[in-house]
C-alpha positions as CSV (number, residue, x, y, z in Angstrom):
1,X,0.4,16.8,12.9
2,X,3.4,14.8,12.0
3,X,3.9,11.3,12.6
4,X,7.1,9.4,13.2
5,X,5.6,6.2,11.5
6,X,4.4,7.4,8.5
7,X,3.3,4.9,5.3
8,X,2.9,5.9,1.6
9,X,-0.5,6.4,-0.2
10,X,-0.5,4.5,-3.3
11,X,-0.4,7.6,-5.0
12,X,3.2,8.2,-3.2
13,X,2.4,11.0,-0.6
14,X,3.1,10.0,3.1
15,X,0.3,9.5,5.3
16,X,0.6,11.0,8.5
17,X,-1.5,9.6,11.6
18,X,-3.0,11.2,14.6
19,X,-4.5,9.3,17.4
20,X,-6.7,11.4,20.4
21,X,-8.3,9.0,23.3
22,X,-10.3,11.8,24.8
23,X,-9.2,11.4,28.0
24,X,-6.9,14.8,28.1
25,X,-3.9,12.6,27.1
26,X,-1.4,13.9,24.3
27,X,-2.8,13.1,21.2
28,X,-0.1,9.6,19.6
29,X,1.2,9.8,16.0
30,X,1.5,6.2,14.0
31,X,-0.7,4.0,12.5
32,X,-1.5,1.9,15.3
33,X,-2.0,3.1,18.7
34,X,-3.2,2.5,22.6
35,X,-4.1,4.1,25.5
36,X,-5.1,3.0,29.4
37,X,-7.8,4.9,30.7
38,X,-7.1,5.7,34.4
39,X,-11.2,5.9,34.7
40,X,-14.1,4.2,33.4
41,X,-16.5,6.6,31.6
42,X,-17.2,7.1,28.3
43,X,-14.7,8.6,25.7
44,X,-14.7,9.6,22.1
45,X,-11.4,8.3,20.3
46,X,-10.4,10.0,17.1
47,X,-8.0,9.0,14.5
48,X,-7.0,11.6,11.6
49,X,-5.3,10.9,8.7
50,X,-3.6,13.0,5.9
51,X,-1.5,13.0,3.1
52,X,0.9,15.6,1.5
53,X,-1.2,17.3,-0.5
54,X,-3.4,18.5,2.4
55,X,-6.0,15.9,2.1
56,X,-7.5,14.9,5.3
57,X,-10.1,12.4,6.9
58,X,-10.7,11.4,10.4
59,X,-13.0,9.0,12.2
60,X,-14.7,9.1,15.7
61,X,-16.1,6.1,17.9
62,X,-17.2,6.6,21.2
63,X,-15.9,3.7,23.4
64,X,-17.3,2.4,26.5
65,X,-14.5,1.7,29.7
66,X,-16.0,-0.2,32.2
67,X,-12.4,-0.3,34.4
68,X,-9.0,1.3,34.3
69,X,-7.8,-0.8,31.4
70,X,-5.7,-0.5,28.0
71,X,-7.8,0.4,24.4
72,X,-5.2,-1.3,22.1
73,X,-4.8,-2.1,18.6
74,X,-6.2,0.2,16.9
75,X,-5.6,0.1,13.2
């Protein structure tokens, strides 16, 4: 899981970012992300992070689409 936009943990190993919107889109590397959700419905949208060294953490929500509309800004 390489990402193109990768930033530097202060101990100086890159940080590599992957985004997945739960919709059966291909996950999105890079700190910031977005998605538009062709359906409403209910989605879980996972963001992983690791470093060089093989650390690892990632974080779930489960957001709500009401209408066909763009999840943005994510950081």
């Amino acid at each position: 899981m390489e990402s193109r936009q990768a930033r530097a943990h202060p101990d100086g190993d890159l940080l590599t970012y992957e985004w997945e919107f739960g919709d059966g889109t291909l996950p999105v590397p890079g700190p910031t992300a977005s998605n538009t959700y062709s359906a409403a419905g209910t989605y879980f949208v996972r963001l992983e992070v690791r470093d060089g060294t093989g650390w690892a953490v990632e974080t779930t929500i489960l957001a709500t689409i009401t209408e066909a509309t763009v999840f943005q800004n994510f950081h």
